[in-house]
C-alpha positions as CSV (number, residue, x, y, z in Angstrom):
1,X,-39.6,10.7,-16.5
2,X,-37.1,11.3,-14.2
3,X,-35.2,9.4,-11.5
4,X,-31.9,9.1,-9.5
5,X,-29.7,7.2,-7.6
6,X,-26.4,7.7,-6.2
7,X,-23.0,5.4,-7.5
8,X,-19.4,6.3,-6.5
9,X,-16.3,6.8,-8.6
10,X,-12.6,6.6,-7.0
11,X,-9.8,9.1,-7.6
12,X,-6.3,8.2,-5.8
13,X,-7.6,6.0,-3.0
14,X,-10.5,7.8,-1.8
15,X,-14.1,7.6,-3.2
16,X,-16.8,10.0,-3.9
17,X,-20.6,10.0,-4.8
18,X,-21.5,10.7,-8.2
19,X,-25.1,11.2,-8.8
20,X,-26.5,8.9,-12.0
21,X,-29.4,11.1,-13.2
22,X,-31.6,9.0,-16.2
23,X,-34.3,11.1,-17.8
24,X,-36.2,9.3,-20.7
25,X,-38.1,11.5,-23.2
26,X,-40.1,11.6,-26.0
27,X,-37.5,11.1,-29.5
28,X,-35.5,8.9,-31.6
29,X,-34.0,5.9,-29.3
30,X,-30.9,6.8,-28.5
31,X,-28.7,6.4,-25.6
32,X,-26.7,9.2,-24.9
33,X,-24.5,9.1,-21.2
34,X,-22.7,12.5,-20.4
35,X,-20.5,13.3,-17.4
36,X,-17.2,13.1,-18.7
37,X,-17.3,9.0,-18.8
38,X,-14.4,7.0,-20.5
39,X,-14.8,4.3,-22.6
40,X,-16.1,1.8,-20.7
41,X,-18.9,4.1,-19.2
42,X,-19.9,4.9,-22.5
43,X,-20.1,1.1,-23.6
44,X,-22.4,0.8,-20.8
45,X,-25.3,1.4,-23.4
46,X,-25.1,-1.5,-24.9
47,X,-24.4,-3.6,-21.7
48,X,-27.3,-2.1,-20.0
49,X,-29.6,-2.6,-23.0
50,X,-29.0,-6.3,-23.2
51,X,-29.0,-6.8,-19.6
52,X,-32.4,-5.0,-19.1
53,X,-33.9,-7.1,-21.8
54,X,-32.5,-10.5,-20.5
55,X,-33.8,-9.9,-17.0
56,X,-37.3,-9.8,-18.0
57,X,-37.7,-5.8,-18.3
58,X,-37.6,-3.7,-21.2
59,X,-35.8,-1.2,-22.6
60,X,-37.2,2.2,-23.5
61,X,-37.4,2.4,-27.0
62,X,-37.3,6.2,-26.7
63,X,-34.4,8.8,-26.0
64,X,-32.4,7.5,-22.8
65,X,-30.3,10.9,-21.5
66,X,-27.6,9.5,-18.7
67,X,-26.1,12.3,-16.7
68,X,-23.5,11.6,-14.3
69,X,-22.7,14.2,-11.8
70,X,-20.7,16.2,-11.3
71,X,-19.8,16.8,-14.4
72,X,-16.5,17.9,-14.2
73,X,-15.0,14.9,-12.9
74,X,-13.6,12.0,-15.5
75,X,-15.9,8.8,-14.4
76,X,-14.0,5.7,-15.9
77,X,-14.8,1.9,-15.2
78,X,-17.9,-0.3,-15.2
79,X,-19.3,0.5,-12.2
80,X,-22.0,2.3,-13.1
81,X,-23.8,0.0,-15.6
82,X,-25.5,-1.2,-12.6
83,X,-27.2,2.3,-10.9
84,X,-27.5,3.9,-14.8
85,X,-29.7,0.1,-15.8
86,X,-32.0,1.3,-11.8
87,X,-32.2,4.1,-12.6
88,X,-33.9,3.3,-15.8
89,X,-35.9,0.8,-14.7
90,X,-37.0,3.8,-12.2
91,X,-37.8,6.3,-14.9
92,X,-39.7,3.8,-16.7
93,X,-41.9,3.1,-13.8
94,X,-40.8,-0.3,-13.8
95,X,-40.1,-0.8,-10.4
96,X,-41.0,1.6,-7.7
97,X,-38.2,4.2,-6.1
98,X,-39.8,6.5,-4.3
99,X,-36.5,6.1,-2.0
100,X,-33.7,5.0,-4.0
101,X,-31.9,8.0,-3.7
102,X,-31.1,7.2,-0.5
103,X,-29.1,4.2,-1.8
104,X,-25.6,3.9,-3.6
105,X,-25.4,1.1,-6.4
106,X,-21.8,-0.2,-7.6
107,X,-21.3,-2.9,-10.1
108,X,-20.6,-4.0,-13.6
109,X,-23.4,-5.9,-15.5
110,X,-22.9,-8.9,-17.9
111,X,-25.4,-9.3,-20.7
112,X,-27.5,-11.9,-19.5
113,X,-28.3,-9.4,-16.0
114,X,-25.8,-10.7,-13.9
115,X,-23.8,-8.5,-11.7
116,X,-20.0,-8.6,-11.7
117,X,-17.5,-7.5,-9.1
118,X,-15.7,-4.9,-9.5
119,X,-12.5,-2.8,-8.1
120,X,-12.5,-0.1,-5.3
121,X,-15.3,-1.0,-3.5
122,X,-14.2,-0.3,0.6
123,X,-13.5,3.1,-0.3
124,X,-16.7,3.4,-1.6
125,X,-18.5,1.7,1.0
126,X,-16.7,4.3,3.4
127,X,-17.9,7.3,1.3
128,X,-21.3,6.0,1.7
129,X,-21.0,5.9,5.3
130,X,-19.9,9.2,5.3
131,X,-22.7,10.5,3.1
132,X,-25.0,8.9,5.5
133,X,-26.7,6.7,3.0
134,X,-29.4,4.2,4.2
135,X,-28.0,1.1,2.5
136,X,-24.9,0.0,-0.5
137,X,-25.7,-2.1,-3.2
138,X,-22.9,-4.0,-4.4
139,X,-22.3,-7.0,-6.2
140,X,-22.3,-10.3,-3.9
141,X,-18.3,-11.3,-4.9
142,X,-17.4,-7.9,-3.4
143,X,-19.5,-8.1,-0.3
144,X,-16.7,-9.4,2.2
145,X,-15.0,-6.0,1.6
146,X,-18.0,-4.0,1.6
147,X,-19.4,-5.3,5.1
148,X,-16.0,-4.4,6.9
149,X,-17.1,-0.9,7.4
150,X,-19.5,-0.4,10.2
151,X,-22.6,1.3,10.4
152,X,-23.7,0.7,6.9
153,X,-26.2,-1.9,5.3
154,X,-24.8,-3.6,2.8
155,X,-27.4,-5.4,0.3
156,X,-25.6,-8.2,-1.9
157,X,-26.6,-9.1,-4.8
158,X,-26.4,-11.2,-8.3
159,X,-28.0,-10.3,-10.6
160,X,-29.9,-7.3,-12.1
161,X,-33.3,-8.7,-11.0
162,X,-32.3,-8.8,-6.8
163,X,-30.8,-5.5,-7.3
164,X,-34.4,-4.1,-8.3
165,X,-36.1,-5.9,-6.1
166,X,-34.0,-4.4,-3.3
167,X,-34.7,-0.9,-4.7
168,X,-38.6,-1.2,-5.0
169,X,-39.0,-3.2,-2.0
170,X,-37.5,-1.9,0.9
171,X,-39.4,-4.6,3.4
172,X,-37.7,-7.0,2.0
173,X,-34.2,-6.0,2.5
174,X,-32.1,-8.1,4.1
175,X,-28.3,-6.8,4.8
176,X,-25.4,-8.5,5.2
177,X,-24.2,-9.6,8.3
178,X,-21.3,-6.7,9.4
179,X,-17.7,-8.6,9.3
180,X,-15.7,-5.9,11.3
181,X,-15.8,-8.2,14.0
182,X,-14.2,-11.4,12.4
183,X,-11.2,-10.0,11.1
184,X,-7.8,-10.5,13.9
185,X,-5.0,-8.2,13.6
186,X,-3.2,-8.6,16.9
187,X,-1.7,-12.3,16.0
188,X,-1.0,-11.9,12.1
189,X,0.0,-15.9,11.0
190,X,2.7,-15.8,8.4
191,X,4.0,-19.0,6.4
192,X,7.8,-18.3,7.1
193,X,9.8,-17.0,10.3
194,X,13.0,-15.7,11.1
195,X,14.2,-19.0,13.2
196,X,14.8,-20.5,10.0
197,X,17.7,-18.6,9.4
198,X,20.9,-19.8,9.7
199,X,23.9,-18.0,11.2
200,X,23.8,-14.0,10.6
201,X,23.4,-12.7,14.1
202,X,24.4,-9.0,14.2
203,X,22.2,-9.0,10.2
204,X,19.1,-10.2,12.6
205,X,20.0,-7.4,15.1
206,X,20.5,-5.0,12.8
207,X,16.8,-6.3,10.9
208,X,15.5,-5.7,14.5
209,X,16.4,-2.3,14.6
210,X,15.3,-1.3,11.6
211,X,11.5,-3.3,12.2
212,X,11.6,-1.4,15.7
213,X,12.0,2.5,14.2
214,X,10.9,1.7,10.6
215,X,14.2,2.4,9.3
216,X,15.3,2.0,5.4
217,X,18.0,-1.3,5.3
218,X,20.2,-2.1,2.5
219,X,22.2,-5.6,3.0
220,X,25.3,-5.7,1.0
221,X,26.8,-9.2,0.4
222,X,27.9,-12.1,-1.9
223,X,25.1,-14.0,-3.9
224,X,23.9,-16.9,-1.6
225,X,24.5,-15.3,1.7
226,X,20.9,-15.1,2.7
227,X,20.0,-11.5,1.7
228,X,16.7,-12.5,0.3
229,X,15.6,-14.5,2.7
230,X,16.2,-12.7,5.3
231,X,14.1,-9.7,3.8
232,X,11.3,-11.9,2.9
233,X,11.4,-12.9,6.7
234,X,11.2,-8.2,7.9
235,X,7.3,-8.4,8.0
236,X,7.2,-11.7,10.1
237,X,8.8,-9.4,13.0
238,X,7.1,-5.9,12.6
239,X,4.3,-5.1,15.0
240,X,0.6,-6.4,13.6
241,X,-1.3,-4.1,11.6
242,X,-3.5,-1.5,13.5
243,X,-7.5,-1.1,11.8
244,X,-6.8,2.3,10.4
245,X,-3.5,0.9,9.0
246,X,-5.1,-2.6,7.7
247,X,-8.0,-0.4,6.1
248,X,-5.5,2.0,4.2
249,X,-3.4,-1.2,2.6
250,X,-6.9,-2.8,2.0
251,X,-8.2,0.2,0.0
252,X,-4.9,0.2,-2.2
253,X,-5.4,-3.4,-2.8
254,X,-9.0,-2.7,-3.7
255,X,-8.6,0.1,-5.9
256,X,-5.5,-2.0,-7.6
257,X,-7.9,-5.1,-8.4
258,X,-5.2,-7.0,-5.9
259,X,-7.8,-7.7,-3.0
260,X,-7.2,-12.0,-2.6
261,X,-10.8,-13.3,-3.5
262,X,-13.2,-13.3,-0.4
263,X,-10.9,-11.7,1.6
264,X,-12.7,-8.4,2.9
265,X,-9.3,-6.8,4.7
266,X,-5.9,-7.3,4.9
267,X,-4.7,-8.8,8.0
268,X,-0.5,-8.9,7.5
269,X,1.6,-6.4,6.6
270,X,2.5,-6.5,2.8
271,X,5.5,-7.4,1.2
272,X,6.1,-6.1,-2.6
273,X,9.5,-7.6,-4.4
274,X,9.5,-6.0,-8.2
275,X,11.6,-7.2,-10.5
276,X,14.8,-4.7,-11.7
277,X,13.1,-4.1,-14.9
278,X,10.1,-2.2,-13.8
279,X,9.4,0.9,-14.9
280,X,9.4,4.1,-12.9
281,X,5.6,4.5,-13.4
282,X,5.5,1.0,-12.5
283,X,6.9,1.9,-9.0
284,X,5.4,5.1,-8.2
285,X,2.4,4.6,-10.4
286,X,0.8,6.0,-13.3
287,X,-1.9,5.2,-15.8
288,X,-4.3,7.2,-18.0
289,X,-6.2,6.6,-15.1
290,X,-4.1,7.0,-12.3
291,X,-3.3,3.5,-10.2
292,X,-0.9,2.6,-7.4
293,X,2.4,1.6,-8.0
294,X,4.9,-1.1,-6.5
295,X,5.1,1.7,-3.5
296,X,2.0,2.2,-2.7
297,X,0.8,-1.6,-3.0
298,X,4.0,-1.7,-0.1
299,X,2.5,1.2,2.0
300,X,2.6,0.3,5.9
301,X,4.8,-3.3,4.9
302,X,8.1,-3.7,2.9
303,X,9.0,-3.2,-0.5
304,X,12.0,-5.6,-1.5
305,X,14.3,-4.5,-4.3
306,X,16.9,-7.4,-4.8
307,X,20.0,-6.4,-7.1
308,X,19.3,-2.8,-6.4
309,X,22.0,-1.3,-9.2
310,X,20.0,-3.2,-11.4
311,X,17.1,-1.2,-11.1
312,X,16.8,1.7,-14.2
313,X,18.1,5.1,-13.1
314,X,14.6,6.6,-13.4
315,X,13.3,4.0,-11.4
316,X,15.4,4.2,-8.3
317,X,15.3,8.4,-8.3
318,X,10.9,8.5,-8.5
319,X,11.3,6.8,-4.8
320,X,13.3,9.6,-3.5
321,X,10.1,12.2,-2.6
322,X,7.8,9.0,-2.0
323,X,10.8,7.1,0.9
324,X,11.1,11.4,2.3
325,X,6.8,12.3,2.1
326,X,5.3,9.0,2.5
327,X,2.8,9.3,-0.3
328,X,3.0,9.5,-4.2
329,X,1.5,12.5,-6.3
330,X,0.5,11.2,-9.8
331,X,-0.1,13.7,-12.3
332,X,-2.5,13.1,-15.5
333,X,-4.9,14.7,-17.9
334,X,-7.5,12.9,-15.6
335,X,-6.3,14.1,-12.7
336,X,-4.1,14.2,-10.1
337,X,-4.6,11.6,-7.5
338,X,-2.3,10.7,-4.1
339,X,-1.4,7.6,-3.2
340,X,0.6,6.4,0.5
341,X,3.4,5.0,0.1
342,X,5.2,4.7,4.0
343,X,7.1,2.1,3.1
344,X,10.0,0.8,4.9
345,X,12.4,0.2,1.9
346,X,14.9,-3.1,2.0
347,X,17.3,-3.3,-0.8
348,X,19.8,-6.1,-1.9
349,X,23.1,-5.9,-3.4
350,X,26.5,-7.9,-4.5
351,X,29.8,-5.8,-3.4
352,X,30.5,-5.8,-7.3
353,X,29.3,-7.2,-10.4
354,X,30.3,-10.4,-10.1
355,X,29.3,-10.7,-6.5
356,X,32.7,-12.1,-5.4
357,X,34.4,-9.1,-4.2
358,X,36.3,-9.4,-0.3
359,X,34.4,-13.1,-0.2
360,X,36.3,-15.3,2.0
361,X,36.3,-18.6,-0.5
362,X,35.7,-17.5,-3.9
363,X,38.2,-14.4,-6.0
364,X,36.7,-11.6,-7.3
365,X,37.4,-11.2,-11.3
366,X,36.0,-7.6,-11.5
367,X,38.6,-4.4,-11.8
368,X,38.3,-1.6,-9.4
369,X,36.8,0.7,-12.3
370,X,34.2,-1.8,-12.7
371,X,33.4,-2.3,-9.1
372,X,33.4,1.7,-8.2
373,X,30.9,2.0,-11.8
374,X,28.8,-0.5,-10.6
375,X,28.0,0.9,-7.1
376,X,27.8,4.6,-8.3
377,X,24.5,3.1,-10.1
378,X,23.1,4.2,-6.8
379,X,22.7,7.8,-6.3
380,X,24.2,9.5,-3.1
381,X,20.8,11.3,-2.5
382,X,19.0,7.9,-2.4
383,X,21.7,6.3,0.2
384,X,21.4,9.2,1.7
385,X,17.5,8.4,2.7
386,X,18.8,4.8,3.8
387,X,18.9,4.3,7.9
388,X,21.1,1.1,7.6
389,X,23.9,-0.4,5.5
390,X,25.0,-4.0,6.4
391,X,27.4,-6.2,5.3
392,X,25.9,-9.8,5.5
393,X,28.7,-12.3,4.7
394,X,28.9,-16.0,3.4
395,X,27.8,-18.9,6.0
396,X,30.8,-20.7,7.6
397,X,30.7,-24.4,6.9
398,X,29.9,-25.6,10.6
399,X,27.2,-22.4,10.7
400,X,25.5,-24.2,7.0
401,X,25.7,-27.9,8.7
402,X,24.0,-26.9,12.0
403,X,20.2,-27.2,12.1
404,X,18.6,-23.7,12.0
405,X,17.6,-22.8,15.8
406,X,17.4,-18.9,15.8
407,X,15.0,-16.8,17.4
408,X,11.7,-17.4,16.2
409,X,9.6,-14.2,14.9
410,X,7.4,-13.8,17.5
411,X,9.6,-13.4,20.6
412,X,11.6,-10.4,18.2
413,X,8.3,-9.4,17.4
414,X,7.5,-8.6,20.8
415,X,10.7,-6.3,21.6
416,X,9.7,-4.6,18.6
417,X,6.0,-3.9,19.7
418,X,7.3,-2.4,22.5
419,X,9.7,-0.3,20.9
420,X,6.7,0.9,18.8
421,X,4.9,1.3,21.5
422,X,6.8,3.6,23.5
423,X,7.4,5.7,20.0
424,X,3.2,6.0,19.1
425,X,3.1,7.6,23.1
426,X,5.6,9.8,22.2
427,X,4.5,11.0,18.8
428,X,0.7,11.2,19.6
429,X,0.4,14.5,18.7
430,X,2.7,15.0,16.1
431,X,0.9,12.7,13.3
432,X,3.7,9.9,12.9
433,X,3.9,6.5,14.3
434,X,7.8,5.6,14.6
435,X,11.4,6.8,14.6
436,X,12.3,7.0,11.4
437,X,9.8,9.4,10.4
438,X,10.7,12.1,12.8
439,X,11.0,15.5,11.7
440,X,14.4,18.1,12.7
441,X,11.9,19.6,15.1
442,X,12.0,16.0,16.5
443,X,14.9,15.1,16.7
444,X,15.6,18.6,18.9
445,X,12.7,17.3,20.5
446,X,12.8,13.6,21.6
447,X,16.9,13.0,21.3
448,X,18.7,15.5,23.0
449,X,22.4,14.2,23.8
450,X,24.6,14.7,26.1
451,X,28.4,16.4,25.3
452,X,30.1,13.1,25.5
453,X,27.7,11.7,22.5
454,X,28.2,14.6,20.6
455,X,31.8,14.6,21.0
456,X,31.8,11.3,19.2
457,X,29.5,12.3,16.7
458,X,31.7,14.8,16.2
459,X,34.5,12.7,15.2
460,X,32.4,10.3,13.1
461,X,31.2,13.3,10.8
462,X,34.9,13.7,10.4
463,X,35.7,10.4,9.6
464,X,33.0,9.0,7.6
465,X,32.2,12.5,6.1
466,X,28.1,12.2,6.8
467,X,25.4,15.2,5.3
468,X,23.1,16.6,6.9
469,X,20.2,14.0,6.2
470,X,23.0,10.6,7.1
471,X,24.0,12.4,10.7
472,X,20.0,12.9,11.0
473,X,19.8,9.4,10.4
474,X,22.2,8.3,12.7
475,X,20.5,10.2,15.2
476,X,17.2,8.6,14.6
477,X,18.6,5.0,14.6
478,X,20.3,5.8,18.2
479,X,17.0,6.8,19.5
480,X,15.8,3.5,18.5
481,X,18.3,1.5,19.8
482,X,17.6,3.5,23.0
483,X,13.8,2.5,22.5
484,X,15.1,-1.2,22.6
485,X,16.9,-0.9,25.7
486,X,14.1,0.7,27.3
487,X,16.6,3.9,27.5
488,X,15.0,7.1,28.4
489,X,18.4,8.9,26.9
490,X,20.6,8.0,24.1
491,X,23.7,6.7,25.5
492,X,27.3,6.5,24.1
493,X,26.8,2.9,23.4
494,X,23.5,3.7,21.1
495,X,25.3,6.1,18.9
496,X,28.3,3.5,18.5
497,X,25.7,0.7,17.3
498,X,24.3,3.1,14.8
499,X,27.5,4.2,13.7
500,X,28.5,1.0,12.8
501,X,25.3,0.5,10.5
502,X,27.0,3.1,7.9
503,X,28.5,0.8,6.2
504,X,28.5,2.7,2.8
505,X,29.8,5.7,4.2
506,X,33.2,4.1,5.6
507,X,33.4,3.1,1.9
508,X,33.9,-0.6,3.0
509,X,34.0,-2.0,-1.0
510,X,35.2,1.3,-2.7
């Protein structure tokens, strides 16, 4: 006999149905699963076998035939031990499902019939939604996550046994509860805040700036000025997370296996900090199996990268296309899958290798050949894609002594919501959501300047020698500044702030 029922599989960050077909004939008993599964579908024999047994049904002692369509897809992971042991039980006349192919089943089975949780499951749920199925089955540790999408019943359950019972009797299905509603995006709580910082003033300002357009910072400075803590502080003052952008970081969290237990959505904006010895496919991503990297698992927050010359060549030049396109393309045998990655890059430095070099207090003991080798670790491509360079100094004695009273990080998170704000009207139509993602069609667009401004620009492309992509940049950061103001046009003063956030290119350490 034959029966069906539908399961999902993920490629990049998106989900689609694959169909689990289970025919059981007359022959030798033998389990045989095609569909272009990996290994762990194909150990699903023996983990469906002993699962079926333990939950007080039995297993066909015949020829089991497992098709998983289509066919041309690689299906990898355990999710579909438990719609492969249903539709078993179906085929078998076990349990009744004269509608079960109206369901989707995810989950991984242990041997005694219960069901485990598995990876990936919002972007399934949503792909059931959009197939229009009547209900998702899905393990109960994943349901928090499963019930965020609206319009679907979602059926929870434990073991093997509930899972049937939901299938054969459909009177007795009992959803969960929908948690769209619970989850609070518009006051995001955060454990640290930006009026703990001592001193730095025009390093806050300039942080503002860059939260307000989305603009790429790197902070150049001697080793206990505050560089880290200042960028740890970036997503405590960035505008909250809208739903389509808190369900896009939640399915890269999903798919990763990174999802904090019970917590069906992300509510804050993310924060990512790698260490310098990653790996390029540990950035970008990579895999047999294609999986987000560092970038992606940063998409719509920040991605920290402290000691950036430290970081391996390869490493730093993969985020080049992903910091220009937004999104990652990973390229495998199994496929090619897409992940985002609109990150807004903040990178750390020392002015040398020692860290001491123009500090106020302490001599520098590195050699001008080791300082200029040091820095050209960085490419001028990838400072080229960076907004903002500032120099953030050593604290002052009297600044270090006084009690931290700065700004807290929801009055600067305010000016930069508003900032935002005024960008998403003007964008609304052109598929981007702040300054720094603006396109030369843009920028001809929405920051037309008057002949005094470009006078001066004039002069600082002289001076400072920018490309085409750094005077681009200084463009985009004026327009920002102007959005902070409440400007309509950039002014002269807009274009001198941003000027003065090229550090690098005035060569301040060379």
């Amino acid at each position: 006999m034959l029966a069906r029922i539908d399961s999902c599989a993920v490629l990049g960050i998106e989900a689609y149905l694959v169909q689990t077909q289970v025919d059981v004939g007359t022959g030798l008993a033998k389990v045989t699963i095609v569909g272009l599964p990996d290994t762990a579908v194909q150990e699903a024999r023996e983990r469906v076998a002993s699962a079926v047994r333990n939950s007080n049904f039995s297993f066909p002692a015949h020829r089991v035939t497992v098709n998983l369509a289509p066919a041309d897809i690689r299906k990898e992971g355990p999710a579909f031990d438990l719609p492969i042991a249903l539709a078993v039980l179906a085929a078998t006349e076990q349990i009744a499902g004269e509608d079960m192919e109206k369901l989707v089943a995810v989950g991984e089975l242990s041997l005694d019939g219960s069901v485990r949780p598995i990876s990936g499951v919002l972007p399934i749920a949503l792909a059931a939604r959009a197939a229009r199925r009547a209900g998702l089955i899905v393990p109960a540790d994943n349901v928090a996550e499963a019930t965020v999408v609206e319009g679907l019943s979602v059926y929870p359950v434990r073991t093997l046994w509930e899972a049937a019972e939901v299938v054969a009797d459909p009177d007795q299905r009992r959803p969960a509860p929908s948690s769209a509603g619970e989850w609070h995006l518009s006051d995001p709580e955060y454990p640290i805040d930006f009026s703990e910082v001592k001193g730095q003033p025009h390093v806050k300002r300039a942080l503002e700036v860059a939260a307000a357009g989305g603009h790429n910072v790197v902070m150049v400075g001697p080793p206990g000025s505050g560089k880290t803590m200042l960028a740890m502080r970036i997503p405590t003052v960035l505008p909250p997370l809208r739903m389509e952008e808190a369900l896009e970081v939640t399915k890269v969290y999903s798919i990763s296996g990174k999802l904090p237990a019970g917590r069906g959505l992300m509510t804050t904006r993310p924060f990512r900090s790698p260490h310098h010895t990653i790996s390029a496919a540990g950035l970008a991503g990579g895999g047999t199996i294609p999986t987000p990297g560092e970038i992606s698992l940063a998409h719509h927050g920040v991605l920290f990268m402290d000691e950036l010359p430290e970081f391996g060549r390869d490493a730093l030049e993969v985020m080049r296309q992903p910091l220009e396109d937004g999104v990652v393309s990973v390229s495998r045998v199994a496929g090619t899958a897409d992940f985002p990655a609109r990150v807004m890059l903040v990178a750390a430095l020392n002015p040398c290798p020692c860290g001491y070099y123009m500090d106020a207090t302490r001599s520098c003991s590195c050699s001008v050949t080791k300082i200029r080798r040091y820095l050209q670790r960085i490419s001028g491509p990838l400072l080229d894609r960076v907004d903002i360079h500032i120099e953030v100094p050593r604290l002052k004695k009297d600044e270090l002594l006084t009690p931290a009273n700065g700004e807290p990080s929801n009055a600067v998170r305010s000016r930069v919501a508003r900032a935002r704000e005024l960008q998403a009207g003007r964008f609304s139509e052109a598929g981007i959501y702040c300054n720094a993602h603006m396109l030369p069609r843009h920028l001809k667009q929405f920051c037309p300047i008057s002949d005094e401004v470009r006078s001066f620009l004039s002069n600082a492309i002289d001076q400072l020698g920018l490309s085409a992509r750094a005077f681009d940049r200084v463009v985009k950061l004026s327009r920002t500044i102007a959005d902070l103001d409440g400007a309509e046009q950039i002014a002269l003063q807009h274009v001198a702030e941003a000027i003065q956030y090229r550090g690098l290119d005035r060569k301040l350490w060379a």
